[in-house]
C-alpha positions as CSV (number, residue, x, y, z in Angstrom):
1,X,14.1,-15.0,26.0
2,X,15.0,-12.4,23.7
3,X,14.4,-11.5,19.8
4,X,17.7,-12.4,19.3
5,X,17.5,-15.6,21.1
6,X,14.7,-16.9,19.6
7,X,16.2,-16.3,15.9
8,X,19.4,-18.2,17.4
9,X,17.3,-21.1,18.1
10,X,15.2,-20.7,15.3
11,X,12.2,-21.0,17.4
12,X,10.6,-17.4,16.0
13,X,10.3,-18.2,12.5
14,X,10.0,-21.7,12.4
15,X,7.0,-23.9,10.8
16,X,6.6,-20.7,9.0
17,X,3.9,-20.8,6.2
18,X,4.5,-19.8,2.8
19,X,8.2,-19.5,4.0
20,X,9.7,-17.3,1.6
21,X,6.9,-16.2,-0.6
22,X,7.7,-13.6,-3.4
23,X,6.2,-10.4,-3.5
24,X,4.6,-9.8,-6.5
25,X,2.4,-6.6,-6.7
26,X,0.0,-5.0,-9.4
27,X,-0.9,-1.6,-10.6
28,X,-3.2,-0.1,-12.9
29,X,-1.1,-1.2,-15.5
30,X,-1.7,-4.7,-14.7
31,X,-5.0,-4.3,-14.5
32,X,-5.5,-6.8,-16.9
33,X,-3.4,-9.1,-15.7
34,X,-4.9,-9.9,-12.8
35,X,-6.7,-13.0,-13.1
36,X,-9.2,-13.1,-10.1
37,X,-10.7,-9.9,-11.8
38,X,-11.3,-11.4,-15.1
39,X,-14.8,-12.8,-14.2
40,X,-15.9,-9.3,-13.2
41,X,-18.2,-7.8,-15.7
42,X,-16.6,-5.5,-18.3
43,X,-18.3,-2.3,-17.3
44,X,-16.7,-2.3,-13.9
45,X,-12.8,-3.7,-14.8
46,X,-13.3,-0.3,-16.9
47,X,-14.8,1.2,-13.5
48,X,-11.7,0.3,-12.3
49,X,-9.4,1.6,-14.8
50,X,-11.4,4.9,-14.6
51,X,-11.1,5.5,-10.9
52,X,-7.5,4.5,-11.2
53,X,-6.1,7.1,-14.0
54,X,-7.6,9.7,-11.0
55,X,-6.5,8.2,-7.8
56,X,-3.5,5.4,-7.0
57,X,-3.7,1.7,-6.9
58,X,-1.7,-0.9,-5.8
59,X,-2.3,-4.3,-4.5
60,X,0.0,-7.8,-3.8
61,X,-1.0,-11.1,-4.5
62,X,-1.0,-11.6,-0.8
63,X,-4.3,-9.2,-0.3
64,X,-5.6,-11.2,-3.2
65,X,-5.5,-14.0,-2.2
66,X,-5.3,-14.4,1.6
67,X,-7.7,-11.4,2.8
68,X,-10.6,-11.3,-0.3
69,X,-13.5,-13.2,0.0
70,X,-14.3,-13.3,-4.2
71,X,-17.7,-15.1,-3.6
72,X,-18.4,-11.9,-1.8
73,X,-16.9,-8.8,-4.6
74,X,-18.1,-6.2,-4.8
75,X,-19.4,-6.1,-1.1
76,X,-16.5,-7.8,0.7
77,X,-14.6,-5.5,2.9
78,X,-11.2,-6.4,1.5
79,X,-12.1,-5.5,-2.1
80,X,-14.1,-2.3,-1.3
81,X,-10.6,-1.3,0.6
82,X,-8.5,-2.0,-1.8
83,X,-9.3,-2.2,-5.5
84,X,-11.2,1.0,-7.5
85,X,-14.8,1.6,-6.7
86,X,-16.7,3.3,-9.5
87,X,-18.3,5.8,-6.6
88,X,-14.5,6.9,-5.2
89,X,-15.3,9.5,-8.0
90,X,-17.8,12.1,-8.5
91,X,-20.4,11.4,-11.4
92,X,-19.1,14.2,-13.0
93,X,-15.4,13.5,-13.0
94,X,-16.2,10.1,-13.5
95,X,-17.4,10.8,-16.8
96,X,-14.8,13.4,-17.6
97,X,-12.1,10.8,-16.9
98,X,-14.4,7.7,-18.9
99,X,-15.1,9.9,-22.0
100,X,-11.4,10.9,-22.2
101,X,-10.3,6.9,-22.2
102,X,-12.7,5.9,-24.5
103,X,-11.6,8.1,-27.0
104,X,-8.1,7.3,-26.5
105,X,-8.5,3.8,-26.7
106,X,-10.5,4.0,-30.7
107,X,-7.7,6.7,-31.4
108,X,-5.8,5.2,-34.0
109,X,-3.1,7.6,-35.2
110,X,-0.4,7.3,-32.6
111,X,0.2,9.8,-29.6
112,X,-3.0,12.0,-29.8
113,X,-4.2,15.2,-27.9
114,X,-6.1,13.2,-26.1
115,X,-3.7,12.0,-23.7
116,X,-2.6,15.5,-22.7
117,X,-6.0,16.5,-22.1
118,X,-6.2,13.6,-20.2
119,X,-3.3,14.4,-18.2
120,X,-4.8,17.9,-17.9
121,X,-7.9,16.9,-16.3
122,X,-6.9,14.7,-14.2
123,X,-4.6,16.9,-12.5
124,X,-7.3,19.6,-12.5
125,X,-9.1,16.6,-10.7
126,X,-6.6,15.8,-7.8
127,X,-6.4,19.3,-7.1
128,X,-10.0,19.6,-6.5
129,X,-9.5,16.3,-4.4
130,X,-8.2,18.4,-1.4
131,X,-4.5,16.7,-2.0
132,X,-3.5,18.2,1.8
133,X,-5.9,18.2,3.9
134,X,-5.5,20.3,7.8
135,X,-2.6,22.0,5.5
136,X,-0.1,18.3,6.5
137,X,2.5,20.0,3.9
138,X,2.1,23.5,4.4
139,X,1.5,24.0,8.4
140,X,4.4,23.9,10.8
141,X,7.2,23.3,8.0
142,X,10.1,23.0,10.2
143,X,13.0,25.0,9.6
144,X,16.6,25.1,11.4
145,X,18.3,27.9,13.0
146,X,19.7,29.2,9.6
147,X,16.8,29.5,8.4
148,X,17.2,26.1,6.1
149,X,13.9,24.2,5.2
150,X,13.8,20.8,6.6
151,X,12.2,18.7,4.1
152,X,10.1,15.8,4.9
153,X,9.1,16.9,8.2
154,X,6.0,17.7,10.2
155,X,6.1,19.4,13.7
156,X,2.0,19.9,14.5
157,X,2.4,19.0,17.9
158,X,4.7,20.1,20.3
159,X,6.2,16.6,21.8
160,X,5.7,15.0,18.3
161,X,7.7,15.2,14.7
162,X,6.4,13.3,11.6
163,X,9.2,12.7,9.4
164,X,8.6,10.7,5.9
165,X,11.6,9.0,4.5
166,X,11.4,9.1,0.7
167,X,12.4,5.4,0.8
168,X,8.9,5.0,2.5
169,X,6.9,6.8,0.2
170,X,4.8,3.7,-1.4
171,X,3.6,0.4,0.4
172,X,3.1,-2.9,-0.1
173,X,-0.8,-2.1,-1.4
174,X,-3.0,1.3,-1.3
175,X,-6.2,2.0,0.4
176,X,-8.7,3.1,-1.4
177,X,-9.7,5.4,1.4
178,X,-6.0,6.8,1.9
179,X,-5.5,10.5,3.0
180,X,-2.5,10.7,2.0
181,X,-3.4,9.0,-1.5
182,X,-1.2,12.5,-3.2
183,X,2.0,10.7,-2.0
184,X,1.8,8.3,-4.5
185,X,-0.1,9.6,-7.9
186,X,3.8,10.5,-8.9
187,X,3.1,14.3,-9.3
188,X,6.6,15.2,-7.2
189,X,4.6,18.5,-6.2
190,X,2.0,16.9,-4.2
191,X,4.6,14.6,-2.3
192,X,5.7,15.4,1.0
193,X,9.6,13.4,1.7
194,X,13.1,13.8,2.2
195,X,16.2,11.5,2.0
196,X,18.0,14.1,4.3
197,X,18.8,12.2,7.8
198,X,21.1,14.8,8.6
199,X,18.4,17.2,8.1
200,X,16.3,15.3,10.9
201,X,18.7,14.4,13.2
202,X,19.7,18.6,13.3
203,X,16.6,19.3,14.0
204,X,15.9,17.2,17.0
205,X,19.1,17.7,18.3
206,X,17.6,21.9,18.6
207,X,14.2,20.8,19.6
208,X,14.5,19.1,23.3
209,X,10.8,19.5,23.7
210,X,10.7,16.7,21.3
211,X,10.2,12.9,22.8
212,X,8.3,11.1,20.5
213,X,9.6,10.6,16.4
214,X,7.1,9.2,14.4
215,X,8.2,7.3,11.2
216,X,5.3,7.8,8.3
217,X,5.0,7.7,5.0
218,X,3.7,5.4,3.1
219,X,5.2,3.4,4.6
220,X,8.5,3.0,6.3
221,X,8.2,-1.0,6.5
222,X,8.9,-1.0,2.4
223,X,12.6,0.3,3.1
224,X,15.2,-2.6,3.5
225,X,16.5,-2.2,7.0
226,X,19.5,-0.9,6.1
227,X,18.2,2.2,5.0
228,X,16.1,2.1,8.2
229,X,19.3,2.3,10.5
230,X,20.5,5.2,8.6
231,X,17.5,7.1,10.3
232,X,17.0,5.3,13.7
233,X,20.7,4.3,14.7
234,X,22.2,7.7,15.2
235,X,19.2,8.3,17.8
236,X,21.4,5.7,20.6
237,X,23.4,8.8,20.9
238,X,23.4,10.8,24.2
239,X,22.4,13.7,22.1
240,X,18.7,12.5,21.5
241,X,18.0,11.3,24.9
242,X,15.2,13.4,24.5
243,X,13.6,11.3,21.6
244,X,11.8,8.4,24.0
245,X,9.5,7.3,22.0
246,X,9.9,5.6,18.2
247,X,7.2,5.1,16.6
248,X,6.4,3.4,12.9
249,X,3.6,3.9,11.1
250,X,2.6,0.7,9.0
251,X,0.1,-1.3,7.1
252,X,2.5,-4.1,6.6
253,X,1.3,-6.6,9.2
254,X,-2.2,-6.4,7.3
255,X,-0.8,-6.1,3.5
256,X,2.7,-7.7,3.9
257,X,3.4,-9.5,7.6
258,X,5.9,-10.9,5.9
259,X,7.8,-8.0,6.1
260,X,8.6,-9.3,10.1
261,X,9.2,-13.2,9.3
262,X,10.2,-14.3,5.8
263,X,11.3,-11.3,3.9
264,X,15.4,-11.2,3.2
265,X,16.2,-8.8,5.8
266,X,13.2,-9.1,8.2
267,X,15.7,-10.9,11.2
268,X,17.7,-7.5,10.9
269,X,15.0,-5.7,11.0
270,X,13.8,-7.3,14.1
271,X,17.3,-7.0,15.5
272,X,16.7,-3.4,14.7
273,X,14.4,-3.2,16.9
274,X,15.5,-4.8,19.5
275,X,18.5,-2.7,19.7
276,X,16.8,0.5,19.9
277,X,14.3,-0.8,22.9
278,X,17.7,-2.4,25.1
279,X,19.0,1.1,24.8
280,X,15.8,2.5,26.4
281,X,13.5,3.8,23.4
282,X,10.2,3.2,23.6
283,X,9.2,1.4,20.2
284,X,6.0,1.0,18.7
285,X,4.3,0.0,15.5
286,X,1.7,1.9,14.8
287,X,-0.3,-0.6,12.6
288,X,-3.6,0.3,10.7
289,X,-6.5,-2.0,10.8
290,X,-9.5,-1.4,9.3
291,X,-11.3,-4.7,9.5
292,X,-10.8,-8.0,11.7
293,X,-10.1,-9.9,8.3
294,X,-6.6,-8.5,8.1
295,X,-5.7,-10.1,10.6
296,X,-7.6,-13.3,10.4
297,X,-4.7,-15.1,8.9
298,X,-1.5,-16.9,10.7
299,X,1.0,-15.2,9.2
300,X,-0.3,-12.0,10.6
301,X,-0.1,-13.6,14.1
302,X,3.7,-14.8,13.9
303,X,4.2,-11.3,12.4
304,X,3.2,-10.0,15.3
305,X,4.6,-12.6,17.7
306,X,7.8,-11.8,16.6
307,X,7.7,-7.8,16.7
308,X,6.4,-8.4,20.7
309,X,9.5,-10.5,21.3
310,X,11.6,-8.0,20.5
311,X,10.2,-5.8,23.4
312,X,8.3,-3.3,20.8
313,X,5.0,-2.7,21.1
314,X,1.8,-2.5,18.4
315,X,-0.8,-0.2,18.3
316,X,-3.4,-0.1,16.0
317,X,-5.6,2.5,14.3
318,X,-7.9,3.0,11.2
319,X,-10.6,5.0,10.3
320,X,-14.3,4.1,10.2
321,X,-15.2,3.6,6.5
322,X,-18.6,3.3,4.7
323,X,-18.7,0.0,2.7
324,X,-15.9,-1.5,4.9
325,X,-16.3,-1.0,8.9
326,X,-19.1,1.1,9.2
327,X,-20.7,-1.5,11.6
328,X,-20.0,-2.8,15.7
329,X,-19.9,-6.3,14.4
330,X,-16.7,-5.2,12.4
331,X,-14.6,-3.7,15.1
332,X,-15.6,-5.1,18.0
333,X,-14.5,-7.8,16.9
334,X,-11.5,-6.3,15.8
335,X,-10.5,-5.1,18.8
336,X,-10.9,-8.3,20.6
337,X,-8.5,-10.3,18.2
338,X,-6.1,-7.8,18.6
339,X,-6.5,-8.4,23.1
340,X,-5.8,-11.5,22.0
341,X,-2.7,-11.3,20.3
342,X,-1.2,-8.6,22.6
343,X,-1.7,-5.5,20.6
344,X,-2.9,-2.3,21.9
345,X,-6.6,-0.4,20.6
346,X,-5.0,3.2,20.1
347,X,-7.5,4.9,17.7
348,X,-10.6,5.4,16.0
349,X,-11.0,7.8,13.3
350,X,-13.2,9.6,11.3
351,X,-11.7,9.7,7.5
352,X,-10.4,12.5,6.3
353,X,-11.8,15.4,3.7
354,X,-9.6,14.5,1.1
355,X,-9.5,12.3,-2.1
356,X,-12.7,9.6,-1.8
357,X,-14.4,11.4,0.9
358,X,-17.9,11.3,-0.4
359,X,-17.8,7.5,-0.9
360,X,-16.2,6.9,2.5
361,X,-17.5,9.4,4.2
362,X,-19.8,8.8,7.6
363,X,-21.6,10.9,9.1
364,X,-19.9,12.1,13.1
365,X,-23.4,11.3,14.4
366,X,-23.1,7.5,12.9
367,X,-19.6,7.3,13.8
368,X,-20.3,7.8,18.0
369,X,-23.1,5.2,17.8
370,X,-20.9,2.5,15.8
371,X,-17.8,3.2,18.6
372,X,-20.1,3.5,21.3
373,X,-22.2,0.2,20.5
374,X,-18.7,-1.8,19.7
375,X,-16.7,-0.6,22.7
376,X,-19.7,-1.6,24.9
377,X,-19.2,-5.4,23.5
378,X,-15.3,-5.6,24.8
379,X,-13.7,-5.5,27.9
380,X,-11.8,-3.0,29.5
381,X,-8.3,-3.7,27.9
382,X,-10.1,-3.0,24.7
383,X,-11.3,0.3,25.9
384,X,-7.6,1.6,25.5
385,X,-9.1,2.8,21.9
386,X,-10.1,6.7,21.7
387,X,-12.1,7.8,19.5
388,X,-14.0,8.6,16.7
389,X,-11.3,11.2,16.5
390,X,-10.9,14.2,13.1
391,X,-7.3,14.7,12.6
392,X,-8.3,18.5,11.8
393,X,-6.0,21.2,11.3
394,X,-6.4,22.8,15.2
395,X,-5.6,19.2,16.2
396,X,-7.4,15.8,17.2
397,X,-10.9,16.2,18.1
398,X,-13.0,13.7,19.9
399,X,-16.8,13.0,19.9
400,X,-17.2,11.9,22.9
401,X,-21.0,12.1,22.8
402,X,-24.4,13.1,21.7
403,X,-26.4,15.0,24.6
404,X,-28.9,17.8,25.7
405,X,-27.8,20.8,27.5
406,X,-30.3,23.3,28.2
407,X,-33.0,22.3,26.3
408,X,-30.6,22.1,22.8
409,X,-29.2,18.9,21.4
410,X,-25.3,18.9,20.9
411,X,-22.5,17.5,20.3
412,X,-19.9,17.1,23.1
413,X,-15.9,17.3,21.8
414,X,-12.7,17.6,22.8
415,X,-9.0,17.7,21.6
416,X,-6.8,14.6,22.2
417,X,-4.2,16.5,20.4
418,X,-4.2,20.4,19.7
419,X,-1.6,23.0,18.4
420,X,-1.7,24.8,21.8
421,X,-1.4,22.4,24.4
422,X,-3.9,24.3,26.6
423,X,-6.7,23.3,24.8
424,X,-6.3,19.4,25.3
425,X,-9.1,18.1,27.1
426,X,-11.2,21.1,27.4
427,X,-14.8,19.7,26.4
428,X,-16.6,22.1,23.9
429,X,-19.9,21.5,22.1
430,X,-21.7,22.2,18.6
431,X,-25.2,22.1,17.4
432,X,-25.8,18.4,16.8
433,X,-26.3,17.8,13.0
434,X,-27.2,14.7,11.5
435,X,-25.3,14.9,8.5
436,X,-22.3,16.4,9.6
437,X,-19.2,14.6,8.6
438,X,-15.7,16.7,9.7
439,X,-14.9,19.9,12.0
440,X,-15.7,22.6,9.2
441,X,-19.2,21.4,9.0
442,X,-20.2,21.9,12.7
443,X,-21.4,25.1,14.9
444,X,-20.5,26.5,18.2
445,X,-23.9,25.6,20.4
446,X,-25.4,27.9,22.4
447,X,-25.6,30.8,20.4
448,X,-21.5,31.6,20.2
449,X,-20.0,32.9,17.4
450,X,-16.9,30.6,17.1
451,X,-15.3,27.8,19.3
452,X,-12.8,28.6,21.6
453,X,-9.9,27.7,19.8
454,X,-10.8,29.6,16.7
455,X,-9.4,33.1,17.1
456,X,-5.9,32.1,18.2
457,X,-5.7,28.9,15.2
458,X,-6.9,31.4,12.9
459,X,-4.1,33.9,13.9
460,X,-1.1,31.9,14.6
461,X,-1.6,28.9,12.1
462,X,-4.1,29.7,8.9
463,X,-1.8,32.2,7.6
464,X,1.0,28.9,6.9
465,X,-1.7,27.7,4.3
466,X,-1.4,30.9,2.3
């Protein structure tokens, strides 16, 4: 039986719980507002509104209080993920950022200069925060044959586009962690987005190599369906019978599953779906997970439950995170719920050099034994999940072990996904080092001046970033 079937009969969606529930979100603006916070002691709600002048916050009252375990704060996964920590910033522009509030708070003559230094520094800050890191804005901006810019795109990879819909650029709460935290600090220079679909659509019309369109943002799942069909519906046309593959990036079946089963528009959505896969697309949601809590609850399940009837798929990826997942015993689990409920292990990654890096940070070394103890505690339909994986600017590079070759310890990578399709899957190795965390921090073994791949990504992309 079909999506559409089952909303006919009303058997998807029934004996839903909380049918209907409003979605009510906070920022740092509300801060204050929120009550479960209230009990915290005053030096680190102020933690919180330190951190969150600097980097962006946003949470529902869903994540507060379905997923957070407050017996547990500061230490529980769910909080460390996403509300402010006082370490997401460096000592020094922690103080920077504190000293600047507390003297705008005993200022008592109105608008001061204080709150332009204060917006000084902390866009002195961001920019030191790497906003864009592996150049995602400047590398590869696609452009059409007239030489137009084509906003809001990304073409890294030669079968793959990235395209952010600026309906998409928020989502229904931030992690702390979040690469692409620039998106949403609301400095319109650091945003990547279009509203253009014409713009799209021309482009993969030229670009036949093209078969998979991934969705991004934010978060595309924010945008009421109707603005959703303004992107996907033209692709039913003969013209992009080239595009196979749809994919949607999303955190909503962890911060808002009800996004698939009680929201206004979530049957149309689902209908949506189901359209695009009876005309032969391959559809998936690519949904981030970073701990087995998210989806511990049973409106996550029937989210899910109803995305599969449709004949989409789900996917799941997230990065390994210190304070949060840094640990077998939080993804092997993980990965066995999601077995369970018929969604696919896709990725592991390492997070990103950008934003809270240094508090999130784990070292590449760490990061194989955590994978490698998990995935040996799941069976094989788990072991679909690659990884730990750097989403560097040559491409996706995986650890795929710790070893000794010739008398010198190493590290043993290769690309998942690279610029130049050549270099997919040819293994390469660098000095081991027990504190390296990303790409740029490693060494050719064996005496070599440079990894393969350097000379030509040096020559053909670097340039872009300048």
């Amino acid at each position: 039986m079909t999506a559409t079937n089952l909303l006919q009969t009303g058997e998807i969606g029934a004996s839903v719980p909380e049918q209907g529930r409003p979605f009510r979100v906070y920022t740092q603006r509300d801060l204050d507002r929120i009550t479960a916070i209230r009990h915290l002691p005053a030096d680190q709600r102020f933690a919180m509104k330190v951190v969150s002048t600097v980097l962006p916050f946003r949470v529902n009252e869903y994540v507060i209080e379905r997923l957070i375990d407050w017996a547990n704060v500061p230490d529980d996964p769910i909080f460390q993920l996403t509300f402010p920590q006082p370490g997401m910033l460096s000592p020094e522009h922690y103080a920077q950022v504190a000293d600047l509030l507390r003297r705008d708070a005993s200022s008592n003559i109105g608008p001061s200069t204080v709150e332009a230094e204060l917006d000084a520094t902390v866009a002195r800050i961001r920019e030191e925060l790497n906003p864009h890191p592996a150049g995602q804005r400047e590398l590869n901006t696609p452009r059409l044959p007239n030489g137009d810019v084509v906003t809001g795109l990304q073409h890294k990879y030669r079968e793959t586009v990235l395209f952010f819909p600026s309906q998409g650029q928020t989502c229904h709460a931030y992690c702390s962690f979040c690469f692409r935290w620039a998106q949403f600090v609301g400095d319109k220079e650091l945003r990547i987005a279009t509203n253009e679909a014409e713009g799209l659509h021309a482009y993969l019309r030229q670009h036949r190599c093209v078969t998979d369109l991934l969705v991004t943002g934010g978060d595309p799942m924010v945008m009421k369906t109707r603005h959703l069909e303004t992107y996907l519906e033209p692709l039913l046309h003969r013209d992009f019978d080239h595009v196979q593959t749809i994919r949607l990036g999303t955190k909503a079946l962890s911060f808002w599953p009800y996004r698939f089963v009680t929201d206004p528009d979530s049957d149309a959505l689902l209908a949506l779906l189901e359209r695009l896969v009876a005309a032969g697309k391959h559809v998936a949601l690519m949904a981030h997970f970073n701990h087995w809590r998210e989806m511990d609850t049973d409106i996550c399940e029937r989210a899910i439950e109803r995305i599969r009837a449709t004949g989409a798929e789900v996917r799941s990826q997230g990065p390994l995170l210190a304070h949060i997942n840094d640990d077998p015993d939080a993804w092997a689990p993980l990965w066995r719920q999601q077995v369970r409920l018929g969604v696919i292990p896709y990725y592991m990654f390492v997070e990103r050099d950008t934003g809270a890096h240094h508090h999130f940070k784990v070292p590449l070394v760490r990061a194989w034994e955590v994978y490698r103890e998990a995935i040996q505690q799941v069976s094989g339909l788990a072991r679909t999940v690659r990884g730990p994986s750097m989403s560097a600017g040559p491409g996706k590079v995986e650890i795929t072990g710790v070893t000794e070759v010739a008398g010198e310890k190493v590290f043993v990578l290769r690309f998942l996904q690279a610029r130049n399709p050549d270099w997919v899957n040819r293994p390469f190795f660098a000095q081991f080092d027990p504190q390296a965390t990303w790409l740029d921090e490693l060494k050719p073994a064996f005496g070599e001046s440079e990894f393969f791949f350097e000379g030509e990504y040096r020559e053909r992309w670097t340039g872009l970033l300048h």
